[in-house]
C-alpha positions as CSV (number, residue, x, y, z in Angstrom):
1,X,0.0,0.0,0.0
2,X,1.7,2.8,-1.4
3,X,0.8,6.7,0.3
4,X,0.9,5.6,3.9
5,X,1.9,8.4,6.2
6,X,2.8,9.5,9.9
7,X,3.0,12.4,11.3
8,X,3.7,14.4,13.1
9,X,7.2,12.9,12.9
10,X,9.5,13.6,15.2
11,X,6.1,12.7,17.2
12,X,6.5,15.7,19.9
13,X,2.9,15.6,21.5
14,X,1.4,12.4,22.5
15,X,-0.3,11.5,19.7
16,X,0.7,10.4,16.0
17,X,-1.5,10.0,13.0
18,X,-1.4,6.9,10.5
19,X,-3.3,7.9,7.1
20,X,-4.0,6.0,4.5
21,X,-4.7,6.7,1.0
22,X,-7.8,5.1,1.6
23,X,-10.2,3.8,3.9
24,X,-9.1,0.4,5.5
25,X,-11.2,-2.6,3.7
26,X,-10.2,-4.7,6.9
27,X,-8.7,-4.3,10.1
28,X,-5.2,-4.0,10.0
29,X,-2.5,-5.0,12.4
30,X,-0.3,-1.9,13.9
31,X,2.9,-3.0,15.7
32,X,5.3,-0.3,17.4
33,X,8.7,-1.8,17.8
34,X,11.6,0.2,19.9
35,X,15.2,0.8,18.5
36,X,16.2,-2.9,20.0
37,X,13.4,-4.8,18.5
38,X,11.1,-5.7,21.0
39,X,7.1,-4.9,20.1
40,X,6.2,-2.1,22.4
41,X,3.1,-1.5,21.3
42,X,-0.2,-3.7,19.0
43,X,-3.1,-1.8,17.6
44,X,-4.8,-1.9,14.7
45,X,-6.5,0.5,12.1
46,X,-10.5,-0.5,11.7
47,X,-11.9,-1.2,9.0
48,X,-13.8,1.2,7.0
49,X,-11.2,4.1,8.5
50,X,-8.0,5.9,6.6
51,X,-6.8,7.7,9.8
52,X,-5.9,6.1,13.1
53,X,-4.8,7.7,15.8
54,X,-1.9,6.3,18.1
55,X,-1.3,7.3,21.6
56,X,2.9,7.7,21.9
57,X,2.9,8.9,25.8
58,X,4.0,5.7,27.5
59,X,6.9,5.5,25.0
60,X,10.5,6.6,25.8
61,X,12.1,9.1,23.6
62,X,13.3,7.1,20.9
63,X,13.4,6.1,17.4
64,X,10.4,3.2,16.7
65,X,9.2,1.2,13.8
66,X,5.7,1.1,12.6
67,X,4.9,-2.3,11.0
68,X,1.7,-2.2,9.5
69,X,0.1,-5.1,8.0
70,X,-1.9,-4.2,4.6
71,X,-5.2,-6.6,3.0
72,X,-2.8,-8.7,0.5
73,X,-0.6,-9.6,3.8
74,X,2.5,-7.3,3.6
75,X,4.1,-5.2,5.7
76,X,4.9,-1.7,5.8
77,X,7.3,0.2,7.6
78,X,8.3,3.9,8.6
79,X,10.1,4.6,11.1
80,X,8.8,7.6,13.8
81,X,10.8,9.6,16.5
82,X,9.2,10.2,19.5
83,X,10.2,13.1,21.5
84,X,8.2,14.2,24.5
């Protein structure tokens, strides 16, 4: 899935938005992993929606992967900065 963005990014608030370039035809997976690997956080963006909204204010300052998981099974990932 191609046009898949975060922002703000460096994530400074406690919030950051996933958009997609369309609305989700399923629910897909959302895992947050930390600079060393380890899943920090699962969520998932519900079907029928193109924004979700992740809460980043029990993370440590860091950098962190977003792997999201798209309809045809593959995996997306950006990378975030979260800096409170």
């Amino acid at each position: 899935m191609e046009g898949i963005r975060l922002y703000p990014n460096p994530v400074n608030g406690a919030e950051v938005t996933i958009s997609l370039p369309e609305k989700a035809k399923q629910d897909l997976p959302v895992t947050l992993f930390d600079g060393q690997g380890r899943s920090t956080m699962s969520t998932s963006i519900p079907k029928g929606n193109a924004q979700h909204v992740v809460t980043t204010s029990n993370l440590v300052n860091g950098l962190y992967i977003v792997e999201i998981e798209t309809e045809k099974g593959r995996f997306v990932r950006k990378k975030i900065m979260v800096m409170h």
